[in-house]
PQR file of N, CA, C, O and H, with PARSE charges and radii, in Angstrom:
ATOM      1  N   UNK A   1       0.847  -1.171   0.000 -0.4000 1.5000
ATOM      2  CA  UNK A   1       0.000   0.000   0.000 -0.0000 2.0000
ATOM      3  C   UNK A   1       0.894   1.236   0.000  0.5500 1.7000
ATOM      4  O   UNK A   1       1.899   1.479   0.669 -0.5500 1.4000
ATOM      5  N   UNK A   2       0.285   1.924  -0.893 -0.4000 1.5000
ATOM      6  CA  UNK A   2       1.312   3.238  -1.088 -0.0000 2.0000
ATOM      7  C   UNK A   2       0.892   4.423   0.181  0.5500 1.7000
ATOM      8  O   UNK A   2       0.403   3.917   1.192 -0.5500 1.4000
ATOM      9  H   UNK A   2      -0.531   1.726  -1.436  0.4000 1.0000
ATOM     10  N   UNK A   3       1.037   5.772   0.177 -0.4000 1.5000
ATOM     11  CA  UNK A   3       1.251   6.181   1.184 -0.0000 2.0000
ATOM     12  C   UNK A   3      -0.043   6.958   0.677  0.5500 1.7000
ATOM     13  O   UNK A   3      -0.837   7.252   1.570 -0.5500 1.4000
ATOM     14  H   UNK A   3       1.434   6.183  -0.643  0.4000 1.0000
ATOM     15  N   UNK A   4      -0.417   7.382  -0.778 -0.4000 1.5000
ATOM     16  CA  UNK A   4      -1.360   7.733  -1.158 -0.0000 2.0000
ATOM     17  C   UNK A   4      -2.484   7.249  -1.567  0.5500 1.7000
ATOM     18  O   UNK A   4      -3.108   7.530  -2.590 -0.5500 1.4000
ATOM     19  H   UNK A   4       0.228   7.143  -1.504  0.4000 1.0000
ATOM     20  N   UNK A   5      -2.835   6.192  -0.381 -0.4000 1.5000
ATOM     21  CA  UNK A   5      -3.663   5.211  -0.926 -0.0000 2.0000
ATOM     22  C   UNK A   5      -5.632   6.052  -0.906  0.5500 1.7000
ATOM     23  O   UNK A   5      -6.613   5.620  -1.512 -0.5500 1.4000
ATOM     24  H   UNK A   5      -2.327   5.964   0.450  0.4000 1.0000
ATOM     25  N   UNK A   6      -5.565   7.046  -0.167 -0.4000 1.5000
ATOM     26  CA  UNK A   6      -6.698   7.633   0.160 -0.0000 2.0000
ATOM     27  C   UNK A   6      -7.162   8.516  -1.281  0.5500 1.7000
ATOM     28  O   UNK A   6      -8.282   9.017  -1.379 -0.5500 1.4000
ATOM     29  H   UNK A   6      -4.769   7.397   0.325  0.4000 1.0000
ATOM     30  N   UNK A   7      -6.259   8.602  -2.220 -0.4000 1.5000
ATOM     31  CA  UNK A   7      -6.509   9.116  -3.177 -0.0000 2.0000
ATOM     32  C   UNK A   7      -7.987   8.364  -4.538  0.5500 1.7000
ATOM     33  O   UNK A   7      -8.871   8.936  -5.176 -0.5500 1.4000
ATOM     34  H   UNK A   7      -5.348   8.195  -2.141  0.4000 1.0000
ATOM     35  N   UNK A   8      -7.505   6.718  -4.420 -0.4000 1.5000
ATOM     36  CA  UNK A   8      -8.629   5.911  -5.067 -0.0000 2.0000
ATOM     37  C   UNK A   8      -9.527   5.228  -4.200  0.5500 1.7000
ATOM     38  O   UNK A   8     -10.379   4.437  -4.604 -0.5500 1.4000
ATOM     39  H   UNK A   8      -6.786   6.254  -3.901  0.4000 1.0000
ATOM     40  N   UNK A   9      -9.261   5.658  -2.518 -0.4000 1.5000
ATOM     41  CA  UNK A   9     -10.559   5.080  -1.725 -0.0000 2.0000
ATOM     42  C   UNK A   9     -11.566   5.854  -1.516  0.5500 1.7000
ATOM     43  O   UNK A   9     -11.660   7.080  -1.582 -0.5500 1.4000
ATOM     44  H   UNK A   9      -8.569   6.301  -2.190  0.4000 1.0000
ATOM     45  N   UNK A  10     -12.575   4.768  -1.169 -0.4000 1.5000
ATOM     46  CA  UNK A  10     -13.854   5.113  -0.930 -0.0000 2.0000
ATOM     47  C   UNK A  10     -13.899   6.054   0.967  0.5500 1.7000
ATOM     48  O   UNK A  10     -13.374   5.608   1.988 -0.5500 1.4000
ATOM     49  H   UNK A  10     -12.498   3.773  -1.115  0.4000 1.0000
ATOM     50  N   UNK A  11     -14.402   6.889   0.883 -0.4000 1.5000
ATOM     51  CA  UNK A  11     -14.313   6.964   2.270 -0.0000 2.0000
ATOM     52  C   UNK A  11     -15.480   7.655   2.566  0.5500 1.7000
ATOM     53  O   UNK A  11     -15.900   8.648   1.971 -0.5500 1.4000
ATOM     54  H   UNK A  11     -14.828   7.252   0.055  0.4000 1.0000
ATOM     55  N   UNK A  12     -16.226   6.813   3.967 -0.4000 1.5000
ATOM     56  CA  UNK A  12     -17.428   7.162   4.164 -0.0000 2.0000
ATOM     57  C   UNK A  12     -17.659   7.940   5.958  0.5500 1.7000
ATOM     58  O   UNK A  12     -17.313   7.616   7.095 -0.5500 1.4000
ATOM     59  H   UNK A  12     -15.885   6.007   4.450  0.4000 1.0000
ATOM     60  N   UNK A  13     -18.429   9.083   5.336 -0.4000 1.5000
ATOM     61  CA  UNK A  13     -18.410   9.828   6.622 -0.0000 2.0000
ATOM     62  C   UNK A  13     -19.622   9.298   7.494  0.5500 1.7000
ATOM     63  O   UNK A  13     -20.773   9.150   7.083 -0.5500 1.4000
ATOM     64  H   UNK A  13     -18.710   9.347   4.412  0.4000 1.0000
ATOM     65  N   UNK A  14     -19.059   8.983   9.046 -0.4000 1.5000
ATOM     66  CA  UNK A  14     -20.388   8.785   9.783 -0.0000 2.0000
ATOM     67  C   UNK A  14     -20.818   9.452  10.859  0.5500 1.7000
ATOM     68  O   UNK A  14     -20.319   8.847  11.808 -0.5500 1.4000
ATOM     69  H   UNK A  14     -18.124   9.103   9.380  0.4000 1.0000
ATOM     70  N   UNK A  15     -21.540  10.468  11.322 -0.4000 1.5000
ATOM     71  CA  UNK A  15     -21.792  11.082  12.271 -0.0000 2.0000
ATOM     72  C   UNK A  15     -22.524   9.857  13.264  0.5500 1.7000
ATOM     73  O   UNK A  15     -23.481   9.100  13.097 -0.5500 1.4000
ATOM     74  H   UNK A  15     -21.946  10.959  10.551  0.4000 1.0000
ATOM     75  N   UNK A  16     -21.784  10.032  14.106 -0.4000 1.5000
ATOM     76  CA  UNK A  16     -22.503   8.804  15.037 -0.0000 2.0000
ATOM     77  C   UNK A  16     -23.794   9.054  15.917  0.5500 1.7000
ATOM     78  O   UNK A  16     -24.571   8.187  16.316 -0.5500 1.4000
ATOM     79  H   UNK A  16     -21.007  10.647  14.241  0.4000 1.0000
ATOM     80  N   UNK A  17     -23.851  10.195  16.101 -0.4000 1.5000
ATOM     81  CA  UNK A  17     -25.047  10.532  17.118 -0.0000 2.0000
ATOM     82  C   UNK A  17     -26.287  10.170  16.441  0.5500 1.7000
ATOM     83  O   UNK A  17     -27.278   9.868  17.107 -0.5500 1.4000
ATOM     84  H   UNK A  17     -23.220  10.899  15.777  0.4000 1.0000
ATOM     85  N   UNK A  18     -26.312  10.181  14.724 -0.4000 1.5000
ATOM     86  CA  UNK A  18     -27.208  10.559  14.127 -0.0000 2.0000
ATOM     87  C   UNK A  18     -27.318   9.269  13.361  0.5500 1.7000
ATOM     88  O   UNK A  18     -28.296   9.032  12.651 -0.5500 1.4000
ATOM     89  H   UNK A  18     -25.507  10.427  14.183  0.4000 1.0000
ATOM     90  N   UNK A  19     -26.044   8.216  13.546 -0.4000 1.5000
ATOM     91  CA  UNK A  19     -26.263   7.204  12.599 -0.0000 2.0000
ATOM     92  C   UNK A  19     -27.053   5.931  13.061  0.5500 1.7000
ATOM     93  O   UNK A  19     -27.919   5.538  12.278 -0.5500 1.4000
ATOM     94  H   UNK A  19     -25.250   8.408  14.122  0.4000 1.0000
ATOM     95  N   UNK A  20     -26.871   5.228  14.234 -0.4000 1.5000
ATOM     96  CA  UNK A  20     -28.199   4.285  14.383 -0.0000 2.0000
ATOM     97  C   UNK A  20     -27.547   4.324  16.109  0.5500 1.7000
ATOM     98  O   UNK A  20     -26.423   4.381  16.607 -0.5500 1.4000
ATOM     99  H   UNK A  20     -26.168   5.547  14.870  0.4000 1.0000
ATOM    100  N   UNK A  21     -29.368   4.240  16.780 -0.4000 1.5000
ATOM    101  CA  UNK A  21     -29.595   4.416  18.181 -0.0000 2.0000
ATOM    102  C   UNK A  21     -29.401   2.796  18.550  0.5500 1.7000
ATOM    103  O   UNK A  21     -29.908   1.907  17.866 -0.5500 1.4000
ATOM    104  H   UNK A  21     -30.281   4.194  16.376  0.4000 1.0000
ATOM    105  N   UNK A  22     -28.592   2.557  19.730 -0.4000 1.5000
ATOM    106  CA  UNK A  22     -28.722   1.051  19.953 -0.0000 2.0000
ATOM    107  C   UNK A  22     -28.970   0.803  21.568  0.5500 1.7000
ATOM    108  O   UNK A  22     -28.984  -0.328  22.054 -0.5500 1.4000
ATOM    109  H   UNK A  22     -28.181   3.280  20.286  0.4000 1.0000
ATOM    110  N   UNK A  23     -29.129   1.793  22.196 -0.4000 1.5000
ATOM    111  CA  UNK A  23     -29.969   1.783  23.420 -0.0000 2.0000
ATOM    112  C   UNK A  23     -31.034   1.933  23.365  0.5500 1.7000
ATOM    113  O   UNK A  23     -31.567   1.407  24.341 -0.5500 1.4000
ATOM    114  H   UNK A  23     -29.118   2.711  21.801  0.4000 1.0000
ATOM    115  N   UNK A  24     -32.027   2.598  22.436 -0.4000 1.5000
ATOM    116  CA  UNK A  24     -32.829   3.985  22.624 -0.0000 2.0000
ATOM    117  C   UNK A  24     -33.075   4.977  23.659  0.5500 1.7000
ATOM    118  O   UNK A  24     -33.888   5.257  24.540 -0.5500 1.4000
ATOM    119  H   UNK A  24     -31.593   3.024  21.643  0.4000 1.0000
ATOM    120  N   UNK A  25     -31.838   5.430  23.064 -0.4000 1.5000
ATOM    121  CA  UNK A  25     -31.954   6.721  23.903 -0.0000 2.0000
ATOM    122  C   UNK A  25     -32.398   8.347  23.459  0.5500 1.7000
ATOM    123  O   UNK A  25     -32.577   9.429  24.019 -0.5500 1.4000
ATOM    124  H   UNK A  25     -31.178   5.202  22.349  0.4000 1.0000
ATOM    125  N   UNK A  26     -32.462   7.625  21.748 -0.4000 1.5000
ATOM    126  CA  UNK A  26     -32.471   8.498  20.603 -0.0000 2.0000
ATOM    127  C   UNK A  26     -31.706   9.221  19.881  0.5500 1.7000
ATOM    128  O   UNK A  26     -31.915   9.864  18.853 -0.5500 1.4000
ATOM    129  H   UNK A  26     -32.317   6.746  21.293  0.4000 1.0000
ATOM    130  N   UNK A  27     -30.432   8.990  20.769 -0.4000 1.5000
ATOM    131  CA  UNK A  27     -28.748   9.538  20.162 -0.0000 2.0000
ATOM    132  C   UNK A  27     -27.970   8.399  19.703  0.5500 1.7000
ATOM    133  O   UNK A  27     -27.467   7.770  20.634 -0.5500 1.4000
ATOM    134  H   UNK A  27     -30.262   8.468  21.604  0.4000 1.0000
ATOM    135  N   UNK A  28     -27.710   7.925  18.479 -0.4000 1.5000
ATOM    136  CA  UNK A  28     -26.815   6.978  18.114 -0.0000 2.0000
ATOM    137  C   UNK A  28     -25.384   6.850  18.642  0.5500 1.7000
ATOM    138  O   UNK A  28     -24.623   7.672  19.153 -0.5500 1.4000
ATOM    139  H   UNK A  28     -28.119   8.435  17.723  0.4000 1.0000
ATOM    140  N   UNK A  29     -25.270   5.573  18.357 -0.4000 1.5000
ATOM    141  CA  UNK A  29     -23.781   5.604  19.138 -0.0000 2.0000
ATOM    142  C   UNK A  29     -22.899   4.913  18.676  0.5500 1.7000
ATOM    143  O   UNK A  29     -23.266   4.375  17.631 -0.5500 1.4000
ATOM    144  H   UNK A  29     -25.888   4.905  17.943  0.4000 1.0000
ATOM    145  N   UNK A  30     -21.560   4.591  19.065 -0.4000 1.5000
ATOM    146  CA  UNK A  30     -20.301   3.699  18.533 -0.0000 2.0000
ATOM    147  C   UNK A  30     -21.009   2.334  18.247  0.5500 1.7000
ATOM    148  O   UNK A  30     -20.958   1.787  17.146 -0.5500 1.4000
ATOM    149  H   UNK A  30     -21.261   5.028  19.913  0.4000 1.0000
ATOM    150  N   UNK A  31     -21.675   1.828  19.334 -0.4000 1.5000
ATOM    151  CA  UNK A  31     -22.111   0.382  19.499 -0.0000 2.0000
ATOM    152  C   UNK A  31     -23.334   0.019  17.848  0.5500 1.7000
ATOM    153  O   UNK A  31     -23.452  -1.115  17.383 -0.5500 1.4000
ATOM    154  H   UNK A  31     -21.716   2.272  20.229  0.4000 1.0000
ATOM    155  N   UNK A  32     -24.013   1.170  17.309 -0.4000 1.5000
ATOM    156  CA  UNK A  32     -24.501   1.176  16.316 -0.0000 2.0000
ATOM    157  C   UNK A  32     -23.634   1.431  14.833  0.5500 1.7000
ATOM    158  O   UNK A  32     -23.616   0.882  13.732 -0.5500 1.4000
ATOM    159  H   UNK A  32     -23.918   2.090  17.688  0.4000 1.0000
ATOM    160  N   UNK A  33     -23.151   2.232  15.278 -0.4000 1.5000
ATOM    161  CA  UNK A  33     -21.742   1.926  14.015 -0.0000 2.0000
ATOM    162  C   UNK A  33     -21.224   0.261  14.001  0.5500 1.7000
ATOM    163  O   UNK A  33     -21.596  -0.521  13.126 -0.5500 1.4000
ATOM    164  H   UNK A  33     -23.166   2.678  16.173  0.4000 1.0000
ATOM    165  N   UNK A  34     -20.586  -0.005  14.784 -0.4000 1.5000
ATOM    166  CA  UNK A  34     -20.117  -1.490  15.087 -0.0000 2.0000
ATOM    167  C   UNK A  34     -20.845  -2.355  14.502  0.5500 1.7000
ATOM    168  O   UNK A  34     -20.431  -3.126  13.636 -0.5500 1.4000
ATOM    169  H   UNK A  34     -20.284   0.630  15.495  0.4000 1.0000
ATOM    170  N   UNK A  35     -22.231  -2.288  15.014 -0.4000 1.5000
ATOM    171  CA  UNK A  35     -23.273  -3.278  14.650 -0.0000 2.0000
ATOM    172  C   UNK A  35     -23.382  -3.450  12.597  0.5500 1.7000
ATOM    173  O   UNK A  35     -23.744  -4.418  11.929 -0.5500 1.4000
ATOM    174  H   UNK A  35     -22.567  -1.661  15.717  0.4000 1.0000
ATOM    175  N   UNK A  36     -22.802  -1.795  12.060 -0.4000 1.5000
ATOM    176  CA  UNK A  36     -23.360  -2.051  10.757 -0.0000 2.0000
ATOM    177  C   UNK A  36     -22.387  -2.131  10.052  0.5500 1.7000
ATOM    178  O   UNK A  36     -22.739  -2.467   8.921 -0.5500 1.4000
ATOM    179  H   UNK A  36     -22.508  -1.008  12.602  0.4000 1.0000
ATOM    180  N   UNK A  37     -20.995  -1.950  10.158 -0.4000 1.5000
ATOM    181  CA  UNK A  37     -19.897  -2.618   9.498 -0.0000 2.0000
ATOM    182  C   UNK A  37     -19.888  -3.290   8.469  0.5500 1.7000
ATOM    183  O   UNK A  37     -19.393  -2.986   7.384 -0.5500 1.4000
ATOM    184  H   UNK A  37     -20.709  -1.677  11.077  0.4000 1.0000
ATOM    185  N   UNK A  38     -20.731  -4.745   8.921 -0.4000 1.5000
ATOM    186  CA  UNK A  38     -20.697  -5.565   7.695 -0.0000 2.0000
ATOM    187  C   UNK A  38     -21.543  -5.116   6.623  0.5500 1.7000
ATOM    188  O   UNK A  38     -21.373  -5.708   5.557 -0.5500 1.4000
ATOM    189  H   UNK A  38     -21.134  -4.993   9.802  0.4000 1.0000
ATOM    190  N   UNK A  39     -22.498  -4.124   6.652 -0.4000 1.5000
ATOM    191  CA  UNK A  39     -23.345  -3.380   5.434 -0.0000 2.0000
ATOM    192  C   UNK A  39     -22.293  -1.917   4.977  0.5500 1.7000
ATOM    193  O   UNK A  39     -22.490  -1.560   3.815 -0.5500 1.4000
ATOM    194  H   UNK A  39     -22.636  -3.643   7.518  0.4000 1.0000
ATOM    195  N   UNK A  40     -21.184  -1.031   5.797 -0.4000 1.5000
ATOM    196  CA  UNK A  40     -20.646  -0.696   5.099 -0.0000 2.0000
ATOM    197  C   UNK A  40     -19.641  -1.060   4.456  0.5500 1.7000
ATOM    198  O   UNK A  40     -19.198  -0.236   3.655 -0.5500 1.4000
ATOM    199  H   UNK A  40     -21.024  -1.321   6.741  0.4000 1.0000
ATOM    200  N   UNK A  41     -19.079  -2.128   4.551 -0.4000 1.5000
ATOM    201  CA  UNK A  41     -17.732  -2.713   4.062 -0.0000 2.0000
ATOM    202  C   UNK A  41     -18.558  -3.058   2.960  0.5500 1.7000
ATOM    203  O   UNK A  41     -17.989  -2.545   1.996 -0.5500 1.4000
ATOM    204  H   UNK A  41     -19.438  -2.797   5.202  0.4000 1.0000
ATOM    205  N   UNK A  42     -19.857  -3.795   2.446 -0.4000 1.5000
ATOM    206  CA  UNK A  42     -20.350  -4.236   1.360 -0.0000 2.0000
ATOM    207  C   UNK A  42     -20.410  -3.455   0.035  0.5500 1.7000
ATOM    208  O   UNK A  42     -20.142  -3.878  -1.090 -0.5500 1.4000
ATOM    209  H   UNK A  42     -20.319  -4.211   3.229  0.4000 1.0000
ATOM    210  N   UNK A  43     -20.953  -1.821   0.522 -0.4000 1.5000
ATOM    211  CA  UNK A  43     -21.000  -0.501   0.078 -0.0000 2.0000
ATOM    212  C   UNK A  43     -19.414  -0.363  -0.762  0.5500 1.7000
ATOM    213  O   UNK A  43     -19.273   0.431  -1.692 -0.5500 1.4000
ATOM    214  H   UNK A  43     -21.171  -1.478   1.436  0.4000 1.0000
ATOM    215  N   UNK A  44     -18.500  -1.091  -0.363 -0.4000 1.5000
ATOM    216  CA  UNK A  44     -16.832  -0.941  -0.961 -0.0000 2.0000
ATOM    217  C   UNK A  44     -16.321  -0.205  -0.277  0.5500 1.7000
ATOM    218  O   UNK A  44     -15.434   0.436  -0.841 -0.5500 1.4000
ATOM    219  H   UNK A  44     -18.615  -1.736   0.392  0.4000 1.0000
ATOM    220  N   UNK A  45     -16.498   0.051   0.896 -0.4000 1.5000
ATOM    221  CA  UNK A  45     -15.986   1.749   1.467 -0.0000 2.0000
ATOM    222  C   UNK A  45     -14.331   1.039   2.135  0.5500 1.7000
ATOM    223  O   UNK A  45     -14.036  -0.091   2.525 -0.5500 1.4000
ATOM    224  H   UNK A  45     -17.219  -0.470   1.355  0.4000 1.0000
ATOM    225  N   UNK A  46     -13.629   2.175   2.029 -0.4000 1.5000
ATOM    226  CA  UNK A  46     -12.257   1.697   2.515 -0.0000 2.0000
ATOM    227  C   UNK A  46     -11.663   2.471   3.722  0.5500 1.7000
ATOM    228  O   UNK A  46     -10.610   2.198   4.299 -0.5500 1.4000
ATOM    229  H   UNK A  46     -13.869   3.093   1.712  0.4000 1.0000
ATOM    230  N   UNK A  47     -12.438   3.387   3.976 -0.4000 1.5000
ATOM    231  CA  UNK A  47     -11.900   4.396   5.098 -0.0000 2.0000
ATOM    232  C   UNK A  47     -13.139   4.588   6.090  0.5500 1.7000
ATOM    233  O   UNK A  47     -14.131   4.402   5.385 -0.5500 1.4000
ATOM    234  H   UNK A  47     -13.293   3.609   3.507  0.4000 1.0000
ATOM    235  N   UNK A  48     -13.524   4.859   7.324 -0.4000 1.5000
ATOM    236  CA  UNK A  48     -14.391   5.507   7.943 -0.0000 2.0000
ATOM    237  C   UNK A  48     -14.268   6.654   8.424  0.5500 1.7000
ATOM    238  O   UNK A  48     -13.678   6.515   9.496 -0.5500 1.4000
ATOM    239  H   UNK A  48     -12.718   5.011   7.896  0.4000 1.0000
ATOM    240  N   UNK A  49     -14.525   7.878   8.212 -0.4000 1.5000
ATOM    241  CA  UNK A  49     -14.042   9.683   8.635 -0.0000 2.0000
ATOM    242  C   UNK A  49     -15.465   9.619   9.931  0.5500 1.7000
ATOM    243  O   UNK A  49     -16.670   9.366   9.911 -0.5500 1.4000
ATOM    244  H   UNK A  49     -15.004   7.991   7.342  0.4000 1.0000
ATOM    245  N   UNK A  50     -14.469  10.000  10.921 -0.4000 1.5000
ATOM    246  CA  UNK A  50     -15.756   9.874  12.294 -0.0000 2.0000
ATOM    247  C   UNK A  50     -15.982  11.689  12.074  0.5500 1.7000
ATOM    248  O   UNK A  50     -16.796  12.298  12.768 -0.5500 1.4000
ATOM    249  H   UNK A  50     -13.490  10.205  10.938  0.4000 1.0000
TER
END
């Protein structure tokens, strides 16, 4: 891997508060990111920007 590898990746931004609730508490959280991984890795994504 070159050093400029961010140049042909995919990179997907996730605001976590807003991306999926896994208490309901109504604020999303890390533990909901975690949970969906295997649907963004499918997406091709190669980076995650928190």
């Amino acid at each position: 891997m070159t050093a400029a590898w961010f140049r042909d990746a995919v990179i997907y931004e996730i605001y976590p508060q807003s991306f999926q609730d896994t208490n309901a508490d109504g604020i999303g959280d890390l533990r909901g990111v975690i949970e969906r991984l295997d649907y963004i890795a499918a997406l091709g994504v190669d980076a995650i920007w928190f």
